[in-house]
N, C-alpha and C positions, 0 to 999 in steps of 0.2 A: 217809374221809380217811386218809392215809400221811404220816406225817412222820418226819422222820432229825432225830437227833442227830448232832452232829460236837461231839466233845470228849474231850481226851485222859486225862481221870479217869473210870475205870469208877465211883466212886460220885457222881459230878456226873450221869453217865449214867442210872443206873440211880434216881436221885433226880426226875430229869425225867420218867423215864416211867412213873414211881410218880404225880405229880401230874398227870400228861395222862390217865393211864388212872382216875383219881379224880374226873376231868370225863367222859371216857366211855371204856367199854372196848370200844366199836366202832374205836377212830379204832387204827390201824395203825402200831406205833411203830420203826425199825430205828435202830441205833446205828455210828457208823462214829468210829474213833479217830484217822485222817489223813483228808487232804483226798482223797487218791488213793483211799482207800476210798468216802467219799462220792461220789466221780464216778465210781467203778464202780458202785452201786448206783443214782443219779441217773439214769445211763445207760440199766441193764437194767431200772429199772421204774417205775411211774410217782409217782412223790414230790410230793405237794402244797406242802409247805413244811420248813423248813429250820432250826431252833435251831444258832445256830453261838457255838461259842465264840471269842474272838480271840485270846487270849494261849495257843498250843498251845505245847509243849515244843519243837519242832523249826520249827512252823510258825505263820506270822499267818493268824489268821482273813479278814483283807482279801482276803490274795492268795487263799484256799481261795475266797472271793466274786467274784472278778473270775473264776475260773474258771468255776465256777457258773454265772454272769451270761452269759459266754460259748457256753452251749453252747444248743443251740435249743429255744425256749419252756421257758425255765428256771421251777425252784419258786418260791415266795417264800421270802426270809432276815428268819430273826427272831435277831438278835444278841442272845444270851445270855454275859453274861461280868460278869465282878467287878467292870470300870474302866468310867467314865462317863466318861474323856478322850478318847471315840474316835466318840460318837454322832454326830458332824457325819460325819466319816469315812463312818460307817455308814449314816448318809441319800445322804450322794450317790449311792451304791451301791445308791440305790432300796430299802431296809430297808425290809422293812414297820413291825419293831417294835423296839424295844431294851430287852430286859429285865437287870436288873440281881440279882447272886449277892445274898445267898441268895434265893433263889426263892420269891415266897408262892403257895397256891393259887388267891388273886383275881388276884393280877397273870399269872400263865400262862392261866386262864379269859381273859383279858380279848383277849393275843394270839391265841390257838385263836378266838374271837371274829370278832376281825379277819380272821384265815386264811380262816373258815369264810363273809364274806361276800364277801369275793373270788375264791373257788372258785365258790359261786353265781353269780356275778357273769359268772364267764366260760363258765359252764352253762347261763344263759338264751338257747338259740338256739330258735328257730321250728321247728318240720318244713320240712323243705327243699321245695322247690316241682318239682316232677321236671320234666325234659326234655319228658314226655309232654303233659303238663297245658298249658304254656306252647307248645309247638309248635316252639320252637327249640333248636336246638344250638349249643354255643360249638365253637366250635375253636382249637385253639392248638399252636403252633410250636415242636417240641422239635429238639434237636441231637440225630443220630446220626452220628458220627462227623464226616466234613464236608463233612456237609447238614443241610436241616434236614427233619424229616417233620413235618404238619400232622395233627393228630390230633384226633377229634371226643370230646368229652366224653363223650358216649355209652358210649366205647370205655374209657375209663380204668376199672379195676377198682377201684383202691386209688392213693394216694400214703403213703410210708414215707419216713420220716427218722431216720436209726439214724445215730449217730455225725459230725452236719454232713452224710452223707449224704441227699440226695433221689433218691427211684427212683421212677417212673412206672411199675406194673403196668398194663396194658393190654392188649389180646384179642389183637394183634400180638406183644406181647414186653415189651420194658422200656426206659425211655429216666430217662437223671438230668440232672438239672435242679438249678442255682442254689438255687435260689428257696427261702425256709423254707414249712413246712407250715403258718404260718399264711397267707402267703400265698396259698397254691394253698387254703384253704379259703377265701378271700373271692373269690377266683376261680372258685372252683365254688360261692356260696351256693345259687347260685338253679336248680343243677341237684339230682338226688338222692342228694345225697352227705351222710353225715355225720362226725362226727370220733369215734372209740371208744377211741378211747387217744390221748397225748400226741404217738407214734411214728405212729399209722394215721386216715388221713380216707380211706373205702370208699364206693361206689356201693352203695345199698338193692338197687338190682334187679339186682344179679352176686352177691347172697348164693343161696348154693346150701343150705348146713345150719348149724341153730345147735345148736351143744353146751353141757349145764351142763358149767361148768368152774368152779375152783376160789371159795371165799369165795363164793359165790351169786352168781356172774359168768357170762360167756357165753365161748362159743372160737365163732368163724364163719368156715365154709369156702366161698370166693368158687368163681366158676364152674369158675378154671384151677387149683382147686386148694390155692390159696393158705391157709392158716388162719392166724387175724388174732385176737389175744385182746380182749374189748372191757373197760375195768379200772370200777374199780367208779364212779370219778368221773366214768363216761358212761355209765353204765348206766342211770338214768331216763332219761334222751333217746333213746337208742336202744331200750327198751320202748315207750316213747311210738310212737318213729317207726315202729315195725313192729307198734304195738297190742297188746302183749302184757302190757297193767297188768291 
């Protein structure tokens, strides 16, 4: 598990991640002092969930959450802060949790708790049922320029979503699309695709090589080349799905 601090006191920081890493020192802690830093890191890796303070020096924590909330298959936000005048606030904005300063080490267990069944939660997926097996292939209509090409799932390598962008790697080339990646993963369940990172949903059978890469993770390099890191919060499912327990 990977969670960010956002909060603009380095000893409110470094307090939380004394009490996270006191529940376990597996769980992966990064620290960000503006909102802008939190949505660079949000960005480049994959962040399970979110301790936000509200009352920053320069900034509200709300608006740092509507950011957040905005960007595609956001973390969960567990608001952490001094004032209890803002939990309603805080719920509408789909808060998981609302923790209140000073911080105990049952009440932080209790949200890491929480966090920790809602990551399961969205990890219980089945092995995909491949094209082969079922007999069919989907097809689907992406924009290239202005037309449209009709593309067989078969073909799709990967779907990436970095920055609101979606790209279609595919044996043809590349085509971007609307659509968020959890979409195009309910569109592709029932082919053999699975999802390895928050950014990457890959076709099993266009894996060409898997590398150990860093934290007892994987890097896998698809047919055209592509290398795709898989992050640790799918790394059972994708041992699973290629049998490698």
């Amino acid at each position: 598990m990977h969670l960010l601090i956002v909060d603009d006191e380095p000893l409110a920081r470094d307090e939380l991640t004394y009490l996270i890493h006191q529940i376990s020192k597996d769980i992966q802690v990064s620290q960000a002092e503006t909102g802008q830093e939190a949505l660079d890191i949000i960005s480049d890796e994959e962040v399970d969930g979110v301790f936000l303070d509200i009352q920053l020096s320069v900034e509200n924590g709300m608006s740092i959450a509507d950011d957040i909330n905005a960007l595609p298959n956001p973390p969960a936000i567990i608001f952490a802060t001094a004032y209890d005048a803002y939990a309603v606030a805080a719920f509408e904005r789909d808060a998981l949790d609302y923790v209140l300063k000073p911080f105990s080490l049952d009440r932080i267990q209790h949200s890491i708790n929480k966090l920790s069944s809602q990551v399961e939660q969205k990890l219980k997926v089945k092995r995909p049922v491949s094209t082969k097996e079922t007999g069919r292939t989907k097809r689907f209509p992406l924009e290239a320029g202005d037309k449209l090409v009709v593309v067989d799932s078969e073909d799709i390598l990967a779907v990436e979503v970095l920055k609101g962008q979606t790209t279609l790697y595919t044996r043809d080339g590349k085509y971007y699309d609307r659509q968020s990646l959890v979409k195009w993963e309910e569109k592709l369940s029932q082919e053999s695709f699975i999802r390895v990172h928050r950014s990457y949903l890959i076709q099993l059978d266009a894996i060409k090589e898997i590398q150990a890469w860093f934290n007892q993770t994987y890097q896998v390099t698809l047919e055209n080349g592509m290398k795709i890191p898989v992050s640790r919060s799918y790394l059972q499912d994708f041992k699973e799905a290629l049998g490698l327990n």
